[in-house]
C-alpha positions in Angstrom: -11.9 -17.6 5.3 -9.1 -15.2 5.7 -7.7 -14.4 9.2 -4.8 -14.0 11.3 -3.1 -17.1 9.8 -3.4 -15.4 6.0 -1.0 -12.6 7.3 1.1 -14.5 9.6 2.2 -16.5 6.4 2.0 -13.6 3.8 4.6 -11.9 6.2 6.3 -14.4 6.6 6.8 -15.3 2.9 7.6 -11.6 2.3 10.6 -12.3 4.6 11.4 -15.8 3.3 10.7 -14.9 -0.1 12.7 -18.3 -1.6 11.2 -21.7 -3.0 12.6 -23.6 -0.7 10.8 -22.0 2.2 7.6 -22.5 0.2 7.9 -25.9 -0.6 8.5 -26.5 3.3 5.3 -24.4 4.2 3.2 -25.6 1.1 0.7 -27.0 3.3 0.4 -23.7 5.8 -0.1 -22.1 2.4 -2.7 -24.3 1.3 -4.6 -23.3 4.6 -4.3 -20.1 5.5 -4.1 -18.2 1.6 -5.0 -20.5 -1.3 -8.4 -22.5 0.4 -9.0 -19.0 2.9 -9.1 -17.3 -0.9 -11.7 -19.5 -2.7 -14.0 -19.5 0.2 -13.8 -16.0 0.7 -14.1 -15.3 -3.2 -16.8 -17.4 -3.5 -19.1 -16.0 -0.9 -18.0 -12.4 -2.1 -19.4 -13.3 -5.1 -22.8 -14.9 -3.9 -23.1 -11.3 -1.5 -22.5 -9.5 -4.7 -25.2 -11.5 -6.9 -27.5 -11.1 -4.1 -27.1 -7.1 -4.1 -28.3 -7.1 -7.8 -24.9 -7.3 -10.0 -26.5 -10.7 -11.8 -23.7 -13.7 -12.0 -20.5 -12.8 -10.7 -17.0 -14.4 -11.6 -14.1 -14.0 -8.9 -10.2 -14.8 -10.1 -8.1 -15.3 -7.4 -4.6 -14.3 -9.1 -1.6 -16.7 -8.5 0.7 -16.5 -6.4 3.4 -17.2 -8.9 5.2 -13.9 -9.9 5.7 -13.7 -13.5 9.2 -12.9 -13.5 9.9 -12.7 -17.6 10.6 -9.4 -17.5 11.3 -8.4 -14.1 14.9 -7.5 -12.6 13.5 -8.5 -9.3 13.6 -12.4 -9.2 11.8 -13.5 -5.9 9.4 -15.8 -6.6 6.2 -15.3 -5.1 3.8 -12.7 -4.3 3.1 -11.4 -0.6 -0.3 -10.9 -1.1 -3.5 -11.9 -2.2 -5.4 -10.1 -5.3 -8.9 -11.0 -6.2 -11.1 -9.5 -8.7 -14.9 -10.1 -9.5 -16.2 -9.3 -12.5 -19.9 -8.9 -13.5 -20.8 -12.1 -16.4 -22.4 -9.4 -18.4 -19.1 -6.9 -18.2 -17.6 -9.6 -20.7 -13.6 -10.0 -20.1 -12.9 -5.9 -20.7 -15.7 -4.9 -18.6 -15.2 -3.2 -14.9 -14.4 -5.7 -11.9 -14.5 -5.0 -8.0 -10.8 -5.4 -6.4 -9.9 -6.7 -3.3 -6.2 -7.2 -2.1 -5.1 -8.2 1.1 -1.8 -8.3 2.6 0.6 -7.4 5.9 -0.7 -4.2 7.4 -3.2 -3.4 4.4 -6.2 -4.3 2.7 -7.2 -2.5 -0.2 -10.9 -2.1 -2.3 -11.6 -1.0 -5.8 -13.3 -1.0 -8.8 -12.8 -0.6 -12.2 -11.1 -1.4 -15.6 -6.8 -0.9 -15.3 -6.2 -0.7 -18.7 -8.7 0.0 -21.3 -8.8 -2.1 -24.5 -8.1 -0.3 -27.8 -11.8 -0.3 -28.4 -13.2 1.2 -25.3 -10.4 4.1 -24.7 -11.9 6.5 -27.9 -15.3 5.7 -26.1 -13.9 6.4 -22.9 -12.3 9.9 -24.3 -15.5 10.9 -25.6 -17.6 10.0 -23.2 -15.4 11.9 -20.5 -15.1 14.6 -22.9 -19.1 15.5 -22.7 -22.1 15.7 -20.6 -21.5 11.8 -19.0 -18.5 12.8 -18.3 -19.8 15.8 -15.8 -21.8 13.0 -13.5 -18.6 10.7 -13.5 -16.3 13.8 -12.2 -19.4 14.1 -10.0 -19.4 10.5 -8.5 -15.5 10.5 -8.2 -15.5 13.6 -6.5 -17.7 12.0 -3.7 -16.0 8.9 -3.6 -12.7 11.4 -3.0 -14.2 12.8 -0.1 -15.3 9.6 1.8 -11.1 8.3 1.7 -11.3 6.9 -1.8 -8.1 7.9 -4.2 -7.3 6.9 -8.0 -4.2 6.6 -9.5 -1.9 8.6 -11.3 -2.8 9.5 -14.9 -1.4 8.0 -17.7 -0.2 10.2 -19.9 1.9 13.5 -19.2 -0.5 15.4 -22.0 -4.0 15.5 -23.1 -4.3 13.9 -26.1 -5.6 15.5 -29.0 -8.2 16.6 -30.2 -9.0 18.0 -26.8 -7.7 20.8 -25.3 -5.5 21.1 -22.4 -7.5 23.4 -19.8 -10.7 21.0 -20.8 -12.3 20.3 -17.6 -11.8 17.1 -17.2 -8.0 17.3 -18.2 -7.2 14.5 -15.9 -9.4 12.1 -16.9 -8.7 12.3 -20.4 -5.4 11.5 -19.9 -6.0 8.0 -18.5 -6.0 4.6 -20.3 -7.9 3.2 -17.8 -9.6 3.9 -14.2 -10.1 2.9 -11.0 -11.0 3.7 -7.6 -8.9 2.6 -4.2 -9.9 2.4 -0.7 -7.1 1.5 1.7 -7.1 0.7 5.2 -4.5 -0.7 7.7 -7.9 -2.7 9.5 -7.1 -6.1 7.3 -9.4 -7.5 9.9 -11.9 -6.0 8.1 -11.8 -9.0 5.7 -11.6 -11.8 8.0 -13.6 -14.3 9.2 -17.2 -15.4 7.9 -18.0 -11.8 8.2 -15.2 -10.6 6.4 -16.8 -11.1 3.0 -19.8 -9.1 4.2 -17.8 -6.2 5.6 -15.9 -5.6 2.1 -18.9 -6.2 0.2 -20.7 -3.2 2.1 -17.7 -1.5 0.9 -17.8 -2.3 -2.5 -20.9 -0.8 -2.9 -19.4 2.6 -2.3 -18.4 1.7 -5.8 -21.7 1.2 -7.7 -22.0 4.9 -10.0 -18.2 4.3 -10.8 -19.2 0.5 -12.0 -22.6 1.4 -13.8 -21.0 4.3 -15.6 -18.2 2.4 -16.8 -20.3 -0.8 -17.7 -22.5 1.3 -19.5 -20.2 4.0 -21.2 -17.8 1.3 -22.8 -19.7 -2.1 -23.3 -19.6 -2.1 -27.3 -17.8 0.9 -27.2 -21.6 2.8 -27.0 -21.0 6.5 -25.8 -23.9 7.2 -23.2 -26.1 11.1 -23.4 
């Protein structure tokens, strides 16, 4: 599971960013981030079957930056991303987030980028009477700490006007919902799971309404 040692290295490769210095802490590595990662991923998962979300697949994302088209060259990541996503989402559906690294630990949920199929469902659905409950539930989530990010696009894109209600929503290509907290010790240990899975659930409206509004692009009432 994650703990002290996760950090320690994380900040330390931040600081060492090189692959020398990885190669001579590989086995630190393997301890502390990649094994504390599949054990915590996999009895995230089990806590999230068990709260009703059916099978639950967790990718841990490498820790290889993908550096084809980046000006910055160093080559690893500082951090640990994990998301879960629901079997019956299918690969486009909503996933819970969970990223953990030096002085922060961050919780979400949601789809980052919609897929060309889902984003005129999205629009639409946002546009009418489903989208009224989702302003509803984000609005809440707003007032217990949570945040999303920036929209998109700069306009709202036609057909809809540009005082429409839910001007801000339309203007995404995807969504999701972020809780941050400086408390990473929140995810450690063999309680940690437990402790962000409690969290997660803050989530659930944002995850049903997505899973529902764009799984075969079908525009809820």
């Amino acid at each position: 599971m994650f703990s002290h040692d996760t950090i320690d290295f994380l900040a330390a490769l931040r600081a060492n960013n090189s692959r020398a210095w990885f190669e001579g802490n590989r086995g630190a590595y393997h301890d502390a981030v990649r094994d504390a990662a599949r054990d915590f991923a996999e009895t995230l998962s089990s806590l999230l079957e068990m709260h009703g979300h059916g099978p639950v697949t967790p990718k841990i994302f490498r820790i290889n930056r993908d550096l084809r088209f980046s000006k910055d060259k160093t080559p690893y990541n500082a951090h640990v991303h994990i998301a879960f996503r629901p079997a019956d989402a299918g690969p486009d559906g909503p996933a819970w987030m969970v990223g953990l690294e030096p002085g922060k630990l961050t919780l979400g949920a949601g789809i980052m980028q919609f897929a060309p199929s889902q984003l005129d469902a999205w629009r639409e659905s946002v546009a009418g009477p489903a989208g009224a409950q989702l302003q509803r539930d984000l609005d809440n989530l707003r007032k217990r700490g949570c945040s999303l990010s920036d929209p998109d696009l700069v306009r709202v894109p036609k057909p809809y006007e540009k005082d429409h209600p839910r001007a801000d929503l339309l203007r995404r290509k995807g969504l999701v919902v972020w809780w941050h907290t400086d408390d990473t010790h929140m995810a450690f240990g063999p309680e940690g799971p437990a402790r962000c899975q409690e969290k997660l659930q803050t989530f659930a409206a944002v995850m049903v309404w997505l899973g529902q509004t764009l799984q075969a692009g079908r525009v809820p009432s």
